[in-house]
C-alpha positions as CSV (number, residue, x, y, z in Angstrom):
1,X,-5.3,7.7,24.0
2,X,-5.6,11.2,22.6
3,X,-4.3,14.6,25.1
4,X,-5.6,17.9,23.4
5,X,-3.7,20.7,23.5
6,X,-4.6,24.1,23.8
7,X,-0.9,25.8,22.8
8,X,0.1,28.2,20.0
9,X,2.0,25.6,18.4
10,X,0.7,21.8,19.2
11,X,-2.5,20.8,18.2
12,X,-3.0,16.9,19.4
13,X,-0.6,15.1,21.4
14,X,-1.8,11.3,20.3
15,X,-0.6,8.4,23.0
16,X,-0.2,5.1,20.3
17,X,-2.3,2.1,20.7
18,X,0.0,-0.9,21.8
19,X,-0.4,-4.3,20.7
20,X,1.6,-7.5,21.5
21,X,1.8,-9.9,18.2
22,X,3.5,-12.4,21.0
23,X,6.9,-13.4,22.2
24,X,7.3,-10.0,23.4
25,X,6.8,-8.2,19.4
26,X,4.6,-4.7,20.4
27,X,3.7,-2.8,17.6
28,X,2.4,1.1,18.7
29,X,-0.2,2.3,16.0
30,X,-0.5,6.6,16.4
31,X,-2.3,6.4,13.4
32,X,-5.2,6.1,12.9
33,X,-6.6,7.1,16.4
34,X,-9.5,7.7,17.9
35,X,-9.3,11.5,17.0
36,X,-7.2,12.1,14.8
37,X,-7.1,9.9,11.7
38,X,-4.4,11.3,9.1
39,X,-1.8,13.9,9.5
40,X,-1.4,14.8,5.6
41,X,-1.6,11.7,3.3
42,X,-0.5,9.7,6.1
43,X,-3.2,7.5,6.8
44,X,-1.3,4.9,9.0
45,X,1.7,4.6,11.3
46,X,3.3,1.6,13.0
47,X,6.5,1.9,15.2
48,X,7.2,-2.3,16.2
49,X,9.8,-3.3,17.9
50,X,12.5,-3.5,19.3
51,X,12.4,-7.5,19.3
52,X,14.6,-9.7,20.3
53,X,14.5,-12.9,18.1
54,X,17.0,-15.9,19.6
55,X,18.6,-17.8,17.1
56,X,15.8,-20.6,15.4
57,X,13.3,-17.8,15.8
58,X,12.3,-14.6,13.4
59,X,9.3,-12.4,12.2
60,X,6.9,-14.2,10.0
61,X,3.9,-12.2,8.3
62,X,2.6,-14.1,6.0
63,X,1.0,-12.4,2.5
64,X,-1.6,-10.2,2.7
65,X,-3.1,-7.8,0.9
66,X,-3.2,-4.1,-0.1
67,X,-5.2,-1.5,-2.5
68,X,-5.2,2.5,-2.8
69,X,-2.4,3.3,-1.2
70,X,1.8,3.1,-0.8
71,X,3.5,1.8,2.2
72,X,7.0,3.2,3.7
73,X,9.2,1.1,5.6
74,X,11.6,2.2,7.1
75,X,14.5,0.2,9.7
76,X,16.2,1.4,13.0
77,X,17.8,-2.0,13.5
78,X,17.7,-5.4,12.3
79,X,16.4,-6.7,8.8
80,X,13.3,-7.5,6.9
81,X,12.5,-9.9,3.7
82,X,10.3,-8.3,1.4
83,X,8.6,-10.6,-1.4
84,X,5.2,-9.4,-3.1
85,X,3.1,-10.3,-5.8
86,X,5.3,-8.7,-8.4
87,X,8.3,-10.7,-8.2
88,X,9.9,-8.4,-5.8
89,X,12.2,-9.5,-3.1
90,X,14.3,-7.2,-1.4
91,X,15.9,-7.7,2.4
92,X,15.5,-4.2,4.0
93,X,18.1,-2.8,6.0
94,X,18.8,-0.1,9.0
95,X,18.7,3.4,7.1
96,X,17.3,1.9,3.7
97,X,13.7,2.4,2.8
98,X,11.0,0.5,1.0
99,X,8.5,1.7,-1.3
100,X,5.5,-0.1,-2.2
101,X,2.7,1.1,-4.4
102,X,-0.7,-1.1,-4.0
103,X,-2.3,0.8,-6.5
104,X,-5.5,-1.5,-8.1
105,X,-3.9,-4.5,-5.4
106,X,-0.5,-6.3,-4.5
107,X,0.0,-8.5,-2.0
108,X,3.3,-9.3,0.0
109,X,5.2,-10.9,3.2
110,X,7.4,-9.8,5.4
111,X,9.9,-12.2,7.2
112,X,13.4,-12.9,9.0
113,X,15.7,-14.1,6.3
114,X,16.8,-17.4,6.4
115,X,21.1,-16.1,7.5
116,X,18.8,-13.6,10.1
117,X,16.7,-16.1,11.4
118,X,19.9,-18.9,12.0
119,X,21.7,-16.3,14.0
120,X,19.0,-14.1,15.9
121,X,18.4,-10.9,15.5
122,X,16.9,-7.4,17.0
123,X,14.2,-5.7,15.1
124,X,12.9,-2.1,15.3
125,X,11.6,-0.2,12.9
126,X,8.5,2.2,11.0
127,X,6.0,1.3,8.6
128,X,3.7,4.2,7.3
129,X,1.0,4.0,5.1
130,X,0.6,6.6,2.4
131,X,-3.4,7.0,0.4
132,X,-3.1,7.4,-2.9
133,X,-5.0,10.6,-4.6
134,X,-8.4,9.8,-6.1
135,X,-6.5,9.3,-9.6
136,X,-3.7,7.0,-7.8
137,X,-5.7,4.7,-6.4
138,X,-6.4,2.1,-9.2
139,X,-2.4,2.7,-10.4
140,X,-0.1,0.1,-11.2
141,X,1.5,-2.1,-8.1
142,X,4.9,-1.6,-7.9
143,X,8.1,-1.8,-5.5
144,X,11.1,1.0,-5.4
145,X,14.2,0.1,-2.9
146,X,16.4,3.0,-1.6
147,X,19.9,2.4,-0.2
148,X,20.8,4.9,2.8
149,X,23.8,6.4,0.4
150,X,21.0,7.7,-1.9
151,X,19.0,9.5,0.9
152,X,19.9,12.7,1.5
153,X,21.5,14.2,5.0
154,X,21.5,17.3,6.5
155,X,24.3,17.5,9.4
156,X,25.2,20.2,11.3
157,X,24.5,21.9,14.8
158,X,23.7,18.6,16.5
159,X,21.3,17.4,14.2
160,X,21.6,14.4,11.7
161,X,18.6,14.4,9.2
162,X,18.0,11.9,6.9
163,X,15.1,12.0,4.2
164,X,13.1,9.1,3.5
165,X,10.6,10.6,1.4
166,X,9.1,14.0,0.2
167,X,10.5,16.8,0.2
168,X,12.0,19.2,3.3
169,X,14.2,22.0,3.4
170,X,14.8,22.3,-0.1
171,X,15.9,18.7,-0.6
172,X,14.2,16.2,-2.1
173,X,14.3,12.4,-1.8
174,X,14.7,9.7,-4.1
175,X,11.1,7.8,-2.7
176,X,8.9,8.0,-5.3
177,X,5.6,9.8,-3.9
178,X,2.4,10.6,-5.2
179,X,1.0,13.6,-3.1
180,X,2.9,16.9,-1.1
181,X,4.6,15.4,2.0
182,X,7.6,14.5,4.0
183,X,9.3,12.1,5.9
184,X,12.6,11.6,8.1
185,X,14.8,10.2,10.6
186,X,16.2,12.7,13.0
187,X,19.3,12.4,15.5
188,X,19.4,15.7,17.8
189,X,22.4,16.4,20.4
190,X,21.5,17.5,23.9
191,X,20.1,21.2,23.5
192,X,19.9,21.0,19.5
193,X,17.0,23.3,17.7
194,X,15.6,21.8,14.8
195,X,13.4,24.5,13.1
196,X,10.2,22.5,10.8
197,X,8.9,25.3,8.2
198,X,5.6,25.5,7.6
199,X,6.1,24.5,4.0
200,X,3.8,21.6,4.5
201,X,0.2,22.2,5.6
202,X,0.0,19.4,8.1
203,X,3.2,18.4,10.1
204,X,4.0,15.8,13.3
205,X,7.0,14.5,14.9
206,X,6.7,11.0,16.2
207,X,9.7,10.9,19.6
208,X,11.4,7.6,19.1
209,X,13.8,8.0,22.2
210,X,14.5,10.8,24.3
211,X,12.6,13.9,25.0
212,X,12.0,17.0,23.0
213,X,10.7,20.7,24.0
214,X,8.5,22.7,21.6
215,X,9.6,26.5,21.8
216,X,6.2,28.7,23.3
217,X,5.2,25.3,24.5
218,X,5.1,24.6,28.7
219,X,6.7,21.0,29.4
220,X,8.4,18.7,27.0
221,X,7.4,15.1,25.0
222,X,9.0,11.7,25.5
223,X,9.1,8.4,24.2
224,X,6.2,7.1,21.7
225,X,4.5,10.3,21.8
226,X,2.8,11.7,18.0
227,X,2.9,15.5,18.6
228,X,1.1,17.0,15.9
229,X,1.5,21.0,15.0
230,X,-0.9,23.6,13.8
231,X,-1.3,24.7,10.4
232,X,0.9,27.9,10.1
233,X,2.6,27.6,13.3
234,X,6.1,28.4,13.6
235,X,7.8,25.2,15.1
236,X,11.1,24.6,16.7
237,X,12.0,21.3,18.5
238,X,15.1,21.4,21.6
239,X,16.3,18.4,22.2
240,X,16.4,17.2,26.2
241,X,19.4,15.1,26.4
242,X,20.1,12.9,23.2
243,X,16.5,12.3,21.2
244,X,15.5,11.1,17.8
245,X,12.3,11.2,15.9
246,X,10.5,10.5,12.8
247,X,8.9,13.5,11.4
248,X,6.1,13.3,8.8
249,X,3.5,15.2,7.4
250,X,2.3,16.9,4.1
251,X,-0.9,18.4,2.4
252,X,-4.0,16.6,3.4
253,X,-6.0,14.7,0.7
254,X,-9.2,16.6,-0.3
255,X,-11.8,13.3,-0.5
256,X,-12.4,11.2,2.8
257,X,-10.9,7.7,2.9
258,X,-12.3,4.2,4.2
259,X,-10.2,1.7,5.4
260,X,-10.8,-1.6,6.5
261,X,-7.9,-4.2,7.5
262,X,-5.4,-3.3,5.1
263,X,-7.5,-1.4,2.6
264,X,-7.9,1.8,1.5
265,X,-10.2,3.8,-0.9
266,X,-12.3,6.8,-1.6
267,X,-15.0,4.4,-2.5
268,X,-16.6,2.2,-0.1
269,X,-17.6,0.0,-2.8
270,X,-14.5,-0.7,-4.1
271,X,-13.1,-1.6,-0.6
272,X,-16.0,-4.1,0.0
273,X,-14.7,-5.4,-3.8
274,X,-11.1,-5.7,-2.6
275,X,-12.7,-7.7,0.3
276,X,-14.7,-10.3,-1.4
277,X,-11.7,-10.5,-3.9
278,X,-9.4,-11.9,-1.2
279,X,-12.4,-14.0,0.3
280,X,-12.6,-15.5,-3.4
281,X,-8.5,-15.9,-3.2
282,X,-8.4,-13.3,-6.5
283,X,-5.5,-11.5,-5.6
284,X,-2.2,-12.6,-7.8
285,X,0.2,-15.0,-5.0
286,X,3.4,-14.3,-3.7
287,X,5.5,-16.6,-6.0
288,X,7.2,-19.5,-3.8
289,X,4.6,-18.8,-0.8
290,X,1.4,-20.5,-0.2
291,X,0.2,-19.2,3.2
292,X,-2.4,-16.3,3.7
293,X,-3.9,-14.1,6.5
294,X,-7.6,-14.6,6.3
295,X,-9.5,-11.7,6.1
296,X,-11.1,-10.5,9.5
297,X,-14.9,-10.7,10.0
298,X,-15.5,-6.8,11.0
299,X,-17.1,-4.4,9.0
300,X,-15.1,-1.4,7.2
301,X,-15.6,2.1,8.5
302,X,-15.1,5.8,7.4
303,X,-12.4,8.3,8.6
304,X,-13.3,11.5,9.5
């Protein structure tokens, strides 16, 4: 569900689309939505979680495939095995952040470890999905892994920033990233003002927990709400008791994109390729796994 806005500063207020995986595992998509597909490069973004897992039980997504475009994940609580095509294998920890270029095509999993998955564990957490620019999209595949001590931090005034990717407020992180954007994990006090410059065309704050205010803007936004600015506008956030978000944005990508299950292209050729390539099993394995989503029968469409 999609709530316009007709305010100075907000331009879409975007309700995520909620869907239960089972045993209680909800996963909130804000992006894409009915109307409004990207907010800069971002093309995709999952909030799941929080999940409980008893002990015997964990998360299990078995390999699957991706083309044209670089995923961020990015952990609130818990942990995540990574293992892809390449020969990567990472776990993924709260504050860390992985990087994964499709590129021409990768495939991966994502599971409970096997020390996770004896104990029990909770899970939370982002994953984002990044398109490539027309002259990324056939890159390499590969996998970058940042610890939270290489992110930066901005602290100060009630706010705790850290920078997953991009570039904000004249810092830069680590992420590798092929396009102008940003991404971070906010902590605000009560009554803290976080200013967002309009350095970035496009620009959205995704409320994890607790509620914000917009400065010119009548009422405030809570929990699992995508509140996505105006070009230009000048933006500060007041936090309404304790709050954090996930802000993200960037300069949007000149071409349309298609996407269809878990690919994305300029072409729409080349995602009914990467199809029939994974119907036909042509995509390189995850070393040591042998299981596979299937791809689903519906046909791809075209963002707007």
């Amino acid at each position: 569900m999609t709530v316009q806005s007709y305010a100075a500063e907000v331009e879409q207020i975007i309700l995520p689309a909620v869907r239960d995986l089972g045993d209680g595992f909800q996963v909130r998509r804000a992006l894409p939505s009915m109307h409004r597909r990207m907010v800069g490069p971002f093309i995709f973004l999952d909030s799941f979680g929080p999940v409980a897992f008893q002990a015997g039980e964990g998360l299990d997504t078995r390999p699957h495939p991706h083309i044209g475009l670089a995923t961020l994940t990015y952990l609130i609580d818990g942990e995540i095995l990574h293992r892809d095509s390449e020969g990567y294998v990472q776990p993924i920890r709260p504050g860390e952040v992985n990087v994964m270029t499709a590129g021409r095509g990768i495939v991966h999993s994502e599971r409970s470890s096997d020390t996770t998955r004896a104990s029990g564990e909770t899970v939370f957490g982002f994953q984002s999905w990044v398109a490539l620019p027309t002259d990324q999209e056939e890159t390499s595949p590969g996998f970058q892994h940042a610890n939270a001590g290489e992110l930066p931090k901005m602290e100060g005034e009630g706010i705790n920033l850290r920078l997953i990717a991009g570039s904000l407020h004249g810092r830069t992180a680590p992420t590798r990233t092929y396009s102008d954007l940003f991404n971070a994990d906010v902590s605000m006090n009560d009554g803290a003002r976080l200013r967002i410059d309009a350095e970035h065309v496009e620009r959205a704050v995704y409320v994890i927990s607790g509620e914000i205010e917009v400065a010119g803007q009548t009422g405030s936004f809570g929990k699992d709400r995508l509140v996505v600015f105006k070009p230009g506008a000048e933006i500060v956030l007041r936090a309404v008791g304790a709050a954090r978000l996930m802000l993200l944005g960037g300069e949007p990508l000149p071409e349309k994109r298609f996407i269809y299950w878990n690919f994305v292209s300029s072409r729409r050729e080349r995602i009914e390729q990467a199809a029939q390539d994974w119907r036909d099993r042509q995509f390189p394995g995850v070393p040591g796994e042998t299981e596979f989503i299937p791809l689903p029968d519906t046909p791809p469409f075209r963002l707007k």
